[in-house]
N, C-alpha and C positions, 0 to 999 in steps of 0.2 A: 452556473447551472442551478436552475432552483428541484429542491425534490416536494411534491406534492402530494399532501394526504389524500386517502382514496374518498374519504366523506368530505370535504370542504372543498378540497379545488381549486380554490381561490389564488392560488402559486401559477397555475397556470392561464390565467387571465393574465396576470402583471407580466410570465415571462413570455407573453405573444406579444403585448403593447412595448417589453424594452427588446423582444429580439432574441431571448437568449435560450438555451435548450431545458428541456421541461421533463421531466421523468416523475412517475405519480409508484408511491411506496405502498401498497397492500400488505397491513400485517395480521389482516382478518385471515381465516380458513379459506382458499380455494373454492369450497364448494357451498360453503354458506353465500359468498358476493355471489355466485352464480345464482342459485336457488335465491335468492333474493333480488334477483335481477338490477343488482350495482354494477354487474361488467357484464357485457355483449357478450355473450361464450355458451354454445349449445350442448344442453345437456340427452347426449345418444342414449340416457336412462328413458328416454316420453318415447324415442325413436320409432315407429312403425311405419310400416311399406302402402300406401294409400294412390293406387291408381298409376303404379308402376314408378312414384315417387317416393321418396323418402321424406315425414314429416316429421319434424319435433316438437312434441308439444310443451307452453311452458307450466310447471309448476301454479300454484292457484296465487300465492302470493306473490310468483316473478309477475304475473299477469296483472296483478292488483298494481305492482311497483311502477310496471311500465306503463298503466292507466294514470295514474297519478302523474307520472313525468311528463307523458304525453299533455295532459289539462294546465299540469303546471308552468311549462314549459312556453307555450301559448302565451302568457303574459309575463314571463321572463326570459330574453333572448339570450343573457348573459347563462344563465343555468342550463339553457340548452346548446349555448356554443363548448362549456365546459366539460358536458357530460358526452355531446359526441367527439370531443377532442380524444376521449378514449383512445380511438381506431387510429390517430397519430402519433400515439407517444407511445413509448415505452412503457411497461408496468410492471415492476420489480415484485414480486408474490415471495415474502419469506415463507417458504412452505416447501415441500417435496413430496411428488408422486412416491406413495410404502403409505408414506400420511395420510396423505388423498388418494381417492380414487381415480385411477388414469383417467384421463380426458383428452379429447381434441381441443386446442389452444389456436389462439392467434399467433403469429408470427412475434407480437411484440410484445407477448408474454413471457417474461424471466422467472424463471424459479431458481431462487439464492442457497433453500434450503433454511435451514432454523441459524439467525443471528447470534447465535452462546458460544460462549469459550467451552474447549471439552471440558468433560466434564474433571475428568483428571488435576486440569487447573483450576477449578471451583473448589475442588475438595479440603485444600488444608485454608482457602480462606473463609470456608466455611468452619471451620475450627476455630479459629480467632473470632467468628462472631456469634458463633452458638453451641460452643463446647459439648452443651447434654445431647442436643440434636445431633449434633455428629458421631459423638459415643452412641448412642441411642441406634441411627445407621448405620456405623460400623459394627451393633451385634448383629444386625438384620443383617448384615451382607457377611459374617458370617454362620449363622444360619440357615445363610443362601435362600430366606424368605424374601418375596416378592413386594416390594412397596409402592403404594398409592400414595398421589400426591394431590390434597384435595382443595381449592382454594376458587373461589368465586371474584373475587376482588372485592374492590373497596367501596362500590358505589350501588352494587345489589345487593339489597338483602334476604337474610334467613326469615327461615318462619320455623315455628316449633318441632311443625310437624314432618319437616323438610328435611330438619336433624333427625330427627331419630326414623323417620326413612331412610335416609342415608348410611347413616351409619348401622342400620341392620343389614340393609343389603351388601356395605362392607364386609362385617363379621361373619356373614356366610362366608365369603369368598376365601376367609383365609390366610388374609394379608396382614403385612402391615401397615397401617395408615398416619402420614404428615397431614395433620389438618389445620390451616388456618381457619382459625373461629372467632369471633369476637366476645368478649369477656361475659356479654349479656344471656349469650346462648352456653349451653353443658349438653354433654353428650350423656345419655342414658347409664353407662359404664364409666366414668371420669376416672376407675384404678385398672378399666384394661390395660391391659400392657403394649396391648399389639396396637394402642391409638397413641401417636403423639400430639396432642392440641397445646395451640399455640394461639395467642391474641396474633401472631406477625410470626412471620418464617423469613429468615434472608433470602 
């Protein structure tokens, strides 16, 4: 069985030419591929009653997406057999309707729910690898204050003004905040107490 990323595709070109079963892995949001019009899935959010039918209209940018595919698609057959193979395979969504917002699905849509170990068996191996952060979470939880956990990843970046928007609108809130930062950025407060910043958080 080959498993297929939702943006490439290319797994399931090979497992129709060798024969063998193909399942494509969504680890994006639910409602972002939709509203991005990456999967076929109608959003009953546009839904109005026009002429004793039911219309749904799509988003500006599904519109835009599925213009593009449509023009694109035209001079690439292989890109258009991949992106309708959709409607035949399987598509594994780690995600869970509480997360998203309920939706009508296709039939061959799986929702796994979030792939983590509980969180219980995360907790003492996050002691072995970040001692102060873990003491740090263990006053907050008991304090029984509320923690944010704020990280962008590795490949987008800050801007100046983006920290300390951020982290004002945190401080309102009252929490306490894990923030992965990178060493070049500081937060307005560097001896709040209720911010833990880190270059890297396990």
């Amino acid at each position: 069985m080959v498993v297929c990323d939702i943006w490439t595709r290319v797994g399931a070109v090979a497992a129709d030419e060798i024969g063998i079963p193909c399942v494509i892995l969504n680890v994006f949001p639910w409602e972002f591929c939709t509203e991005m019009g990456l999967i076929e899935s109608p959003s009953f959010k546009t839904a109005v009653s026009c002429c004793g039918c039911i219309c749904i209209f799509r988003t500006l940018i599904a519109s835009l997406t599925f213009d593009f595919l449509r023009m694109y698609m035209k001079h690439n057959t292989a890109a258009a057999d991949t992106y309708l193979a959709h409607n035949r395979r399987v598509i594994i969504c780690t995600s869970f309707f509480g997360l998203e917002p309920a939706v009508s699905t296709a039939p061959n849509i799986v929702f796994t729910g979030p792939l983590f170990d509980p969180p219980t068996d995360s907790l003492p191996l996050l002691k072995q690898k970040d001692e102060k952060l873990s003491d740090w979470l263990d006053k907050a939880l008991q304090d029984k204050q509320d923690v944010v956990y704020v990280s962008i990843g590795s490949e987008a970046l800050w801007r100046e003004w983006s920290v300390k928007a951020i982290f004002n609108g945190l401080k309102k809130l009252g929490v306490k905040v894990v923030w992965s930062l990178k060493d070049e950025f500081k937060i307005p407060e560097p001896e709040n107490p209720n911010f833990f910043v880190s270059p890297w958080v396990p």
